[in-house]
C-alpha positions as CSV (number, residue, x, y, z in Angstrom):
1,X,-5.6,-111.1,-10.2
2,X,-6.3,-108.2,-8.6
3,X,-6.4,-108.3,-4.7
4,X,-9.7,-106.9,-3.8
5,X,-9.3,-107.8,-0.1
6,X,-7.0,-104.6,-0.3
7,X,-9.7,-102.3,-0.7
8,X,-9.8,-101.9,3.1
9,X,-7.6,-100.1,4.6
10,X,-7.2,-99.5,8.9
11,X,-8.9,-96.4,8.7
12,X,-12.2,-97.5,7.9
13,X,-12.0,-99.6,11.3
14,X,-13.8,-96.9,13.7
15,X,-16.8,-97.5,12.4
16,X,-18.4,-100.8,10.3
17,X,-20.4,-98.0,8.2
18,X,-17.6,-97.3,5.9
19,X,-16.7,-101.4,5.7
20,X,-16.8,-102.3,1.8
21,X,-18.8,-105.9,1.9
22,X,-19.1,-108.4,-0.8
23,X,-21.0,-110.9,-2.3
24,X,-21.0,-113.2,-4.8
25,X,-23.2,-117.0,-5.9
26,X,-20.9,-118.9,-4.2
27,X,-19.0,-116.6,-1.5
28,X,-21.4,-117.2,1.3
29,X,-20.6,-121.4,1.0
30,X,-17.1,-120.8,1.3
31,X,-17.2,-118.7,4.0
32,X,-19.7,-120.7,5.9
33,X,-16.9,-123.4,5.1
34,X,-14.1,-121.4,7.1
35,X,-16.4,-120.4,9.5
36,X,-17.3,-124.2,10.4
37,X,-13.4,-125.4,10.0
38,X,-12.4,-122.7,12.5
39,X,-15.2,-124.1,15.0
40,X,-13.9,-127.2,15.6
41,X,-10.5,-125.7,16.7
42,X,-12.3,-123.0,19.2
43,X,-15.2,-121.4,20.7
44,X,-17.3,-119.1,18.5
45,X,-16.8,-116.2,21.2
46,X,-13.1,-117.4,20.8
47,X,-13.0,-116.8,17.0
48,X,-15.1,-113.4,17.5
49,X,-12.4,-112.2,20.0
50,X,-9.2,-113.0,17.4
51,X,-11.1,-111.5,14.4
52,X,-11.2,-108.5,16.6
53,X,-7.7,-107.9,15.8
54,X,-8.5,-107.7,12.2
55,X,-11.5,-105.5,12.6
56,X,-9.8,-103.3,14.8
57,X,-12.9,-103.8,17.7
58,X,-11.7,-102.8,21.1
59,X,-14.2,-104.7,22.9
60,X,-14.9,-108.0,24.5
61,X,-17.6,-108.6,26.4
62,X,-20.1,-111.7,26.8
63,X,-23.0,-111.8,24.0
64,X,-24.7,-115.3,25.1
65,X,-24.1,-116.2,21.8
66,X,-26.2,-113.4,20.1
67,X,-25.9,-110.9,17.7
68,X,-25.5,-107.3,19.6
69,X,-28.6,-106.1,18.3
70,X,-30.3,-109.2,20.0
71,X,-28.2,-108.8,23.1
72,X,-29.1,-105.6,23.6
73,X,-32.7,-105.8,23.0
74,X,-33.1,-109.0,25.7
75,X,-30.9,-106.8,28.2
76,X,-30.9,-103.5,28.3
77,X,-34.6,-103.0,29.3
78,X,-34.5,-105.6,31.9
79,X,-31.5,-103.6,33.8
80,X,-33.3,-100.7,33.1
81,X,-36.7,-101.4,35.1
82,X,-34.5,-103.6,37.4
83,X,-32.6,-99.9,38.5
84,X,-36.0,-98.2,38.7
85,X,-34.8,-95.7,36.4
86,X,-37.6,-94.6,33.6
87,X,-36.5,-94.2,30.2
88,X,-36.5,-90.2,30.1
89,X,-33.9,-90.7,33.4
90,X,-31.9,-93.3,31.5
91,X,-31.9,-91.2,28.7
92,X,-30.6,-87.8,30.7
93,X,-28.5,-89.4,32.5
94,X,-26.5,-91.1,29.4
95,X,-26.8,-88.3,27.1
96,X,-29.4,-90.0,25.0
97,X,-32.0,-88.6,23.5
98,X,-35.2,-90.5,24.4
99,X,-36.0,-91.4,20.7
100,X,-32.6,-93.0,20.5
101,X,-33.0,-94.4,23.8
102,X,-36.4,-96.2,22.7
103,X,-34.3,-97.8,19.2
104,X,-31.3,-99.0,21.8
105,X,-33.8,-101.3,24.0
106,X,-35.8,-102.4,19.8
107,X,-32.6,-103.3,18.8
108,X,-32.4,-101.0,16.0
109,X,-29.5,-98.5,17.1
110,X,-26.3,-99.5,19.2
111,X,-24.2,-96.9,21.1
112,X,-20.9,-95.5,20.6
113,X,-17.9,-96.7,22.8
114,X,-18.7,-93.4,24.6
115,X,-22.3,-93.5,25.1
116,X,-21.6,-97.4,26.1
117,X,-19.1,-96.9,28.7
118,X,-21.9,-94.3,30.4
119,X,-24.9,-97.2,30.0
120,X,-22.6,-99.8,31.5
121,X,-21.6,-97.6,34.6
122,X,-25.2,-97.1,35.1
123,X,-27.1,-100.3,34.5
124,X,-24.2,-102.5,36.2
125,X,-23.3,-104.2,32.7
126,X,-20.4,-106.3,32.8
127,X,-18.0,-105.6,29.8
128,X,-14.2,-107.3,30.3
129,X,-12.9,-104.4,28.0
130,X,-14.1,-101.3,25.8
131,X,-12.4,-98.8,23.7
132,X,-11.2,-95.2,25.4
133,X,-12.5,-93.7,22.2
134,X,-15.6,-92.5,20.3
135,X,-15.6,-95.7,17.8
136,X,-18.4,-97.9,17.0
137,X,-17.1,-100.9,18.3
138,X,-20.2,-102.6,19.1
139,X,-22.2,-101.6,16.0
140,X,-19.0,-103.1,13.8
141,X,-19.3,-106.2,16.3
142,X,-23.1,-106.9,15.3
143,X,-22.2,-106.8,11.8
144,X,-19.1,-109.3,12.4
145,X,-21.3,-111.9,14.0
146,X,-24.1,-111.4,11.8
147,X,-21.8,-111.8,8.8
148,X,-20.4,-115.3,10.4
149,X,-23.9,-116.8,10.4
150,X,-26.3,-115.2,7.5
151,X,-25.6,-112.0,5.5
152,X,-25.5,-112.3,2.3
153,X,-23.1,-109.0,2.1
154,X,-20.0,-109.9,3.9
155,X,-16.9,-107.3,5.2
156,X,-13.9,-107.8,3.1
157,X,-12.2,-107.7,6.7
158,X,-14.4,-110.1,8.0
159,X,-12.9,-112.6,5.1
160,X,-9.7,-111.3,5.4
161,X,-9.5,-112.2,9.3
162,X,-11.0,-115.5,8.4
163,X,-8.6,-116.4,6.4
164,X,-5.5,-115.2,8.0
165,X,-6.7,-117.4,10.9
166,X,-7.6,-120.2,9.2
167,X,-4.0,-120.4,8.1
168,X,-2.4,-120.2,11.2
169,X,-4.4,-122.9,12.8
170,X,-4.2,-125.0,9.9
171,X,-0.5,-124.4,8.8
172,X,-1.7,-123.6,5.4
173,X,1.7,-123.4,2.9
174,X,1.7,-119.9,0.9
175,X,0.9,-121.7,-2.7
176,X,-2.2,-123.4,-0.9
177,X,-3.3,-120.4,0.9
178,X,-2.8,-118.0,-2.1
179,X,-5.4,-120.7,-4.3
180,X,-8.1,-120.7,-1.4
181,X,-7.9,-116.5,-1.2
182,X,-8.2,-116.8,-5.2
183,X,-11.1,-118.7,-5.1
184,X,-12.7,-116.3,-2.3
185,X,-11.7,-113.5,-4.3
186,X,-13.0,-115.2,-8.5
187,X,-16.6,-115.9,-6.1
188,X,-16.9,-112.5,-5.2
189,X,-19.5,-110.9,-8.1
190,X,-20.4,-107.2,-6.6
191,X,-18.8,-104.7,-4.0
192,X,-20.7,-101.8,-1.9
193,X,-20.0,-100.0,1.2
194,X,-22.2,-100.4,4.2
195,X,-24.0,-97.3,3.8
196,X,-28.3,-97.2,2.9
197,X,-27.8,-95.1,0.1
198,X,-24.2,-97.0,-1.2
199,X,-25.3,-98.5,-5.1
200,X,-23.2,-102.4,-5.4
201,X,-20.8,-102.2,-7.9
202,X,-19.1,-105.4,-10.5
203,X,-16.0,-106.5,-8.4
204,X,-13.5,-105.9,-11.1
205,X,-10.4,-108.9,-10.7
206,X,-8.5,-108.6,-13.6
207,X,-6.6,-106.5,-15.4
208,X,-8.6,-106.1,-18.9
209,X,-8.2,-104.0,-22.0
210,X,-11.9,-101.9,-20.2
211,X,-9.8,-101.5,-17.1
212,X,-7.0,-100.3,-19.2
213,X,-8.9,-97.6,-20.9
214,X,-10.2,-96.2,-17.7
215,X,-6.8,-95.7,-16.0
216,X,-5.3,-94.9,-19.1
217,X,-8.4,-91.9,-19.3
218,X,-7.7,-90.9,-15.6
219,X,-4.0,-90.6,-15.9
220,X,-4.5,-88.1,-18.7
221,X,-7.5,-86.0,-17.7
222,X,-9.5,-87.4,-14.5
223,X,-9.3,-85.7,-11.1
224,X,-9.4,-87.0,-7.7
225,X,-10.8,-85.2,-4.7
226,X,-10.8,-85.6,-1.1
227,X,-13.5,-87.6,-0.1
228,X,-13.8,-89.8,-2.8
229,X,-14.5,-87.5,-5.5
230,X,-13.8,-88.2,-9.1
231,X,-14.2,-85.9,-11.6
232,X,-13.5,-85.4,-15.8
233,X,-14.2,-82.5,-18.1
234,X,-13.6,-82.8,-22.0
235,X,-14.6,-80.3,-24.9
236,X,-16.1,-83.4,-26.5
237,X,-19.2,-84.4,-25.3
238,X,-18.8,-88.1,-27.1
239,X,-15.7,-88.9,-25.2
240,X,-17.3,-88.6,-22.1
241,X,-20.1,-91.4,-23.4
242,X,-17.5,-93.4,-24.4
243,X,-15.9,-93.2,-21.0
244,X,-19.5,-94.1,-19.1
245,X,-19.7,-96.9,-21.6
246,X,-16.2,-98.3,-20.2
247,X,-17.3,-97.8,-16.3
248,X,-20.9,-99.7,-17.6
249,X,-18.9,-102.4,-19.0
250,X,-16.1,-102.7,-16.2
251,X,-18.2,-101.5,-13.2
252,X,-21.8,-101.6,-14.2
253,X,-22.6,-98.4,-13.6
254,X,-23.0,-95.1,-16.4
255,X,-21.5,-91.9,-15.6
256,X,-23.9,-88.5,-15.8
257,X,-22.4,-86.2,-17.9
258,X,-23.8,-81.9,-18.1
259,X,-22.3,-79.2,-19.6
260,X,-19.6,-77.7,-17.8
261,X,-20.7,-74.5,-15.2
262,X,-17.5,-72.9,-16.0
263,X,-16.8,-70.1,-18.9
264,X,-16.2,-73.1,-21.3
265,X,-17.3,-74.9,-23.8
266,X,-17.2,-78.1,-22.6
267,X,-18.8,-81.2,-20.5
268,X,-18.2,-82.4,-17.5
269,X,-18.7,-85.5,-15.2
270,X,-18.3,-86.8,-11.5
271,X,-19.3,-89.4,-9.2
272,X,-18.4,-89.8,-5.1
273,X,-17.7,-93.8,-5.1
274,X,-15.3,-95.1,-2.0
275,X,-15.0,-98.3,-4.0
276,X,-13.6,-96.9,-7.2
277,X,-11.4,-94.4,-4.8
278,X,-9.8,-97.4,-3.3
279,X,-9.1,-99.1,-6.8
280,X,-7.1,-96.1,-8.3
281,X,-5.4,-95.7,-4.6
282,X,-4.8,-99.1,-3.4
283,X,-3.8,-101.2,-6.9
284,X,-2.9,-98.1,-9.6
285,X,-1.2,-95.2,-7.2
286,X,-3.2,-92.7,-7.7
287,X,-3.8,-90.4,-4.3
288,X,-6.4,-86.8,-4.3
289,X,-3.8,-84.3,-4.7
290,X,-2.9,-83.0,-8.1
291,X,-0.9,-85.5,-9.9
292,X,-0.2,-83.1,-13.3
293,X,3.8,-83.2,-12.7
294,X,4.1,-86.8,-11.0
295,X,1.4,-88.8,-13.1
296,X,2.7,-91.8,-14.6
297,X,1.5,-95.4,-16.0
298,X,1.1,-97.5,-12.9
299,X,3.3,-99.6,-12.0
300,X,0.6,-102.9,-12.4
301,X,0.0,-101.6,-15.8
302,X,3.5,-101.6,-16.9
303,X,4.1,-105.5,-16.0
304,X,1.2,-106.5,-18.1
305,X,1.3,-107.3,-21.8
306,X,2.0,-105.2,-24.6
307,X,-1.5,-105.6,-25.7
308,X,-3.1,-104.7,-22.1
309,X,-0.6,-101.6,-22.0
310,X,-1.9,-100.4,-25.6
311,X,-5.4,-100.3,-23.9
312,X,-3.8,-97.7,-21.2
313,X,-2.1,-95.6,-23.9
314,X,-5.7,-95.8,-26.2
315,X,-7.2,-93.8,-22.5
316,X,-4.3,-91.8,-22.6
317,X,-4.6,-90.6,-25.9
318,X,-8.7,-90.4,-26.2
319,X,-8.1,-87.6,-23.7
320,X,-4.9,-86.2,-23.7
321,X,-4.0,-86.4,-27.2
322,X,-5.3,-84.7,-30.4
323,X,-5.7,-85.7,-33.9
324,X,-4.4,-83.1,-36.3
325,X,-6.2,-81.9,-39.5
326,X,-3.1,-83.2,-41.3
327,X,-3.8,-87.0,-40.2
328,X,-1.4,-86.7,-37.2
329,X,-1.5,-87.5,-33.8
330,X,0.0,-85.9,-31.1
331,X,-0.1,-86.4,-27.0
332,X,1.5,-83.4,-24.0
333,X,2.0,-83.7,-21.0
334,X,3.6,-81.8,-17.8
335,X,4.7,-85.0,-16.7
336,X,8.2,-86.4,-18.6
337,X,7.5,-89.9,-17.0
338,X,4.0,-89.9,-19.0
339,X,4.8,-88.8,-21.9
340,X,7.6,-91.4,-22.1
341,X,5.5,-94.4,-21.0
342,X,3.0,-93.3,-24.1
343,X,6.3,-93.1,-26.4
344,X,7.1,-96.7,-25.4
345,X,4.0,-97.7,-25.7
346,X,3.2,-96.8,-29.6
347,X,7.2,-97.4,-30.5
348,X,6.8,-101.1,-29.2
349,X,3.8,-101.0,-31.0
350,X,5.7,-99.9,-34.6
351,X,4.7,-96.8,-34.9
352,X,7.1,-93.7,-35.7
353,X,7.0,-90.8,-33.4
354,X,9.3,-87.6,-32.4
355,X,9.4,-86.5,-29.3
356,X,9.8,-83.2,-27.8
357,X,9.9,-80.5,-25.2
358,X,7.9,-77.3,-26.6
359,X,10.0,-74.1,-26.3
360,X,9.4,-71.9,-23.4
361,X,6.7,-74.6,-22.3
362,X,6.5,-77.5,-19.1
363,X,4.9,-79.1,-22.2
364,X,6.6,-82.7,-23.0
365,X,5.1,-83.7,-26.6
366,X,5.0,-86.3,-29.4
367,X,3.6,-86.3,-32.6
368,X,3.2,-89.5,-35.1
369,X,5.0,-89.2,-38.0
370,X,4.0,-87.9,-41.1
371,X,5.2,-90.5,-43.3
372,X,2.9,-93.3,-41.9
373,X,2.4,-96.3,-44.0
374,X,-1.3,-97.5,-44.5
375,X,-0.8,-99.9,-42.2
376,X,1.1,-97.9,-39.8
377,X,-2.0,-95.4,-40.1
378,X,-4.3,-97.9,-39.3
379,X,-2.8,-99.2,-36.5
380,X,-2.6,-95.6,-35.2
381,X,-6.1,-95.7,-35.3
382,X,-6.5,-98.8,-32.7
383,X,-5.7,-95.8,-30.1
384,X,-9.4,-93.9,-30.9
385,X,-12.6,-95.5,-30.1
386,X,-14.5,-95.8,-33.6
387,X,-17.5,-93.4,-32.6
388,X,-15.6,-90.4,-31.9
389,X,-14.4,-87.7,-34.4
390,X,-10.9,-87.9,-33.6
391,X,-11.0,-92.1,-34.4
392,X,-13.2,-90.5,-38.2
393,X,-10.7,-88.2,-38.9
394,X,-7.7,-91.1,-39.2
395,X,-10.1,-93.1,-40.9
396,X,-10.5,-90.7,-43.4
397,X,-7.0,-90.2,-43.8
398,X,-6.6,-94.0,-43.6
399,X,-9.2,-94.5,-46.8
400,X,-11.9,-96.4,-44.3
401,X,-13.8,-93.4,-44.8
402,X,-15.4,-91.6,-47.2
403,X,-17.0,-88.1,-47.5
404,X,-20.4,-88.2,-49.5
405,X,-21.9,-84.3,-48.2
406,X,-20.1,-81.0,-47.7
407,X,-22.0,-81.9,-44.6
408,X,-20.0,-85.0,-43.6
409,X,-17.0,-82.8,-44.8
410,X,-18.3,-79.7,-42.2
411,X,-18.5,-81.8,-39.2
412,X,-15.3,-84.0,-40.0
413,X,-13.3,-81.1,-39.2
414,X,-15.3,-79.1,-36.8
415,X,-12.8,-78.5,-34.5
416,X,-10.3,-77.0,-37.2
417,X,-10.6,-73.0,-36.5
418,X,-7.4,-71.1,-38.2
419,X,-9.5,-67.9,-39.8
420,X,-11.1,-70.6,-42.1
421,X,-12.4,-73.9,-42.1
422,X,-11.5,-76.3,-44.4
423,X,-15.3,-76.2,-46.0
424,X,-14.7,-72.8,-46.2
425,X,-11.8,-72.9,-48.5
426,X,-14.0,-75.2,-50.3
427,X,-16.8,-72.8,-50.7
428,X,-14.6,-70.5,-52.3
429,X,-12.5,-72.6,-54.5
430,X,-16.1,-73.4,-55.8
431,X,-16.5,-69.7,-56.9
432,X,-13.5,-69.7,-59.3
433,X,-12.3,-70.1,-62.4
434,X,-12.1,-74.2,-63.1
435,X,-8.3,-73.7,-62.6
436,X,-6.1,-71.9,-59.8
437,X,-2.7,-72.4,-58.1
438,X,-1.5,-71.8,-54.6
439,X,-0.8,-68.1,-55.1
440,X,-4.3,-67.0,-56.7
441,X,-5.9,-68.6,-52.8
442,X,-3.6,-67.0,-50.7
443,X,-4.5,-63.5,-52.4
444,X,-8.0,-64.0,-52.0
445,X,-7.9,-65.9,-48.0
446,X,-4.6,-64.5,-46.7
447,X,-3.5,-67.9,-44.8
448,X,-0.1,-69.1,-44.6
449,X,1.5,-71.0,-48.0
450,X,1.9,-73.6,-45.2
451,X,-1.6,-74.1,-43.8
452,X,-2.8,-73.2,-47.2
453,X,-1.0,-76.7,-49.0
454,X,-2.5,-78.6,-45.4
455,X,-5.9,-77.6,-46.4
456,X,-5.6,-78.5,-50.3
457,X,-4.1,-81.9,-48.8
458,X,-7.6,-82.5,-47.1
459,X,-9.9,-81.5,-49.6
460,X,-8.0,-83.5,-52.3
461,X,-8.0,-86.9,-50.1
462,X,-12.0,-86.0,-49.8
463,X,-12.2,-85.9,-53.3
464,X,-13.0,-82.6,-54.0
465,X,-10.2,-81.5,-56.3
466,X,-7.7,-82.7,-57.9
467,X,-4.1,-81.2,-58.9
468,X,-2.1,-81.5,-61.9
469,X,1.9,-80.4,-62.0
470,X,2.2,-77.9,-65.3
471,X,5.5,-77.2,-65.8
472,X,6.5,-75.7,-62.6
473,X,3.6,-75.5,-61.2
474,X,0.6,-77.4,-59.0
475,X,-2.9,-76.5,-60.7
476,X,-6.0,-77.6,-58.9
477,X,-9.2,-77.6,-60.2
478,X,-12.8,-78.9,-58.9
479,X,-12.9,-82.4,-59.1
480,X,-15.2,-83.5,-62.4
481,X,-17.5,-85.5,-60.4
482,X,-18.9,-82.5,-58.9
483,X,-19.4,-80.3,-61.8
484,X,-23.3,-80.9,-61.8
485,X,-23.5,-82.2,-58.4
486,X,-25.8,-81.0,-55.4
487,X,-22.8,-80.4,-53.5
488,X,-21.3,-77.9,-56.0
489,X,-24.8,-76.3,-56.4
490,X,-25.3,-76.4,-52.8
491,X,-21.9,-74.5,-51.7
492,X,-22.9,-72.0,-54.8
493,X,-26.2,-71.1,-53.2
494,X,-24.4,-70.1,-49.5
């Protein structure tokens, strides 16, 4: 189980705004149950003070057991009139302006440590102790106290605290305490920061194959920027819809994806989201600073099962790897440690690889095997979601798909670009005699004897012709099924 009460850090403890809270159908009972355990050992202003500690509030002071807001609101005006001072003196005098002045005696705005150290020297107000700094001590105190009695949306600090406390003053052993933080932690159903404008997201507690996928994704191609930025790009557009449909599943929310501003063909996407920041920092390792030479498979990922880890490696691939016109699969990477983990991965998983360094490259490679088995092939293609073109090209390849237009055949290999496209060799094998060998194409298209016998490979696993040995030599010819078929007319007419 993943710890989510580790998505704060001590940093966020200057001001409550940048607090994650949490809520959930039965978190608010439980924590209403620590709450009223704790009260029969102390005070309530005794409880506030310890939580302090937790919430890093450097303030005590005497609410009349009231929220600050509330405290504020009965006091404040009361010592104001009672000084004689009007509230455009009050307000010059403290550095207020008088519109904030007017929301401090409502209720609806609470001062900085600053601001309250000036408003106490003038109005008389007794605090035992307050903060040297600019923090937000008493607006993180309101929510506190608020969050002991009512909200719904509760500080993962807050319940941290609680529970730390409730096991010193109950001696709770470390199995028992570690089952009633599991329980807090399975109740918890959505996350958000305490911000107006901060969307909840699904608390995410477990380790799934969803999960996987993502981290697997970000290891190979996301980016991570100072604050809270996250950011992919990817020539294919469908990838990127396959990776909001992950973040809809795992975090309910979709990702917006445009075209990419840059000189490239290619999409983009990115999303500011504390919470998701905090996951890939606190539980996966992952920091805003470019992680090209030192990214690896987290540590949490590598203790899970082979299964989970395959999940990671399918992320990895979907956008790091590339599916090769020959039915191939291959993965880079300027990290060693990477590429190795994604080795491991498929090798555990019995599928045969090579692995290399490219000459005169930081480039650390694999490649599947050519000599896959059927199964072997199919199992390769586990590592592909089934709506994108890379996942249709090993099915072809595989025999779970089949090509029925020049069409299908086009788009299929879209991506291939080596002076001509496969359909092109197509069109003009179509133009020929009924019979031909190697030699007579290579005349006529100048490619390479090599990426010549690749693209007769392709276009005789799609059916479109066929080769006989004759004596020495290969022959090919248009397949027979095609003779009088719209596709031979078709590629005729272009």
């Amino acid at each position: 189980m993943l710890d989510i009460l580790r998505l704060h850090k001590p940093e966020d403890n200057r001001d409550a705004r940048c607090w994650i809270l949490a809520t959930g159908k039965d978190l608010r009972s439980k924590i209403n149950f620590l709450y009223s355990s704790l009260l029969e050992k102390m005070t309530r202003e005794e409880l506030i003070r310890r939580l302090n500690k937790y919430t890093g509030i450097n303030l005590e002071i005497n609410l009349d057991g009231l929220i600050p807001k509330k405290w504020l609101k009965n006091n404040i005006r009361k010592l104001r009139i009672k000084k004689g001072f009007t509230k455009k003196k009050i307000a010059k005098l403290t550095g207020t302006s008088g519109r904030d002045w007017t929301r401090f005696e409502e209720g609806k705005r609470l001062p900085n440590c600053k601001k309250l150290r000036k408003i106490a020297n003038i109005l008389d107000i007794k605090i035992e102790s307050i903060c040297q700094n600019d923090d937000f001590c008493l607006r993180s105190l309101d929510v506190v106290v608020d969050s002991l009695e009512k909200l719904e949306w509760i500080p993962l600090v807050v319940i941290s605290g609680l529970l730390e406390i409730y096991k010193k003053e109950f001696n709770i052993q470390e199995d028992n305490f570690n089952e009633i933080k599991n329980k807090l932690i399975n109740s918890t159903d959505f996350l958000r920061v305490l911000q107006d404008n901060s969307k909840s997201i699904k608390a995410v507690k477990e380790i799934d194959g969803i999960l996987a996928k993502i981290i697997g994704a970000f290891a190979a191609d996301g980016n991570f920027y100072p604050p809270d930025m996250i950011r992919w790009e990817d020539e294919y557009e469908e990838q990127l819809e396959v990776l909001s449909n992950w973040f809809k599943i795992s975090f309910g929310f979709g990702l917006r994806i445009k075209p990419s501003k840059r000189e490239r063909n290619s999409f983009t996407t990115r999303f500011r989201n504390k919470i998701i920041g905090r996951y890939l920092e606190i539980f996966f390792g992952f920091h805003p600073i470019d992680k090209r030479y030192t990214v690896n498979e987290p540590e949490l990922i590598k203790q899970q099962s082979l299964k989970i880890r395959k999940y990671f490696a399918m992320g990895a691939l979907m956008f790091d790897g590339s599916v090769n016109c020959d039915g191939t699969v291959s993965f880079s990477s300027v990290s060693k440690k990477f590429r190795d983990s994604v080795s491991e991965i498929l090798l555990k998983d019995g599928i045969k690889i090579s692995i290399a360094k490219t000459p005169s490259s930081d480039q650390w490679n694999l490649v599947s095997s050519r000599e896959l088995s059927l199964h072997q092939l199919k199992k390769l293609s586990f590592y592909f979601e089934k709506s994108t073109l890379k996942r249709k090209i090993l099915d072809f390849y595989s025999g779970n798909l089949k090509i029925n237009s020049v069409d299908d055949f086009r788009v299929l290999f879209l991506k291939i670009r080596n002076k001509i496209h496969p359909a092109d060799l197509f069109s003009i094998i179509n133009t020929m005699v009924d019979k031909f060998d190697v030699y007579q194409i290579i005349k006529i298209t100048n490619l390479s004897r090599k990426l010549l016998l690749t693209y007769l490979r392709i276009l005789e696993k799609a059916n479109l012709v066929t080769s006989n040995i004759y004596g020495r030599k290969r022959i090919y010819s248009l397949n027979n099924w095609l003779t009088n078929h719209p596709l031979s007319n078709s590629l005729r007419s272009e």
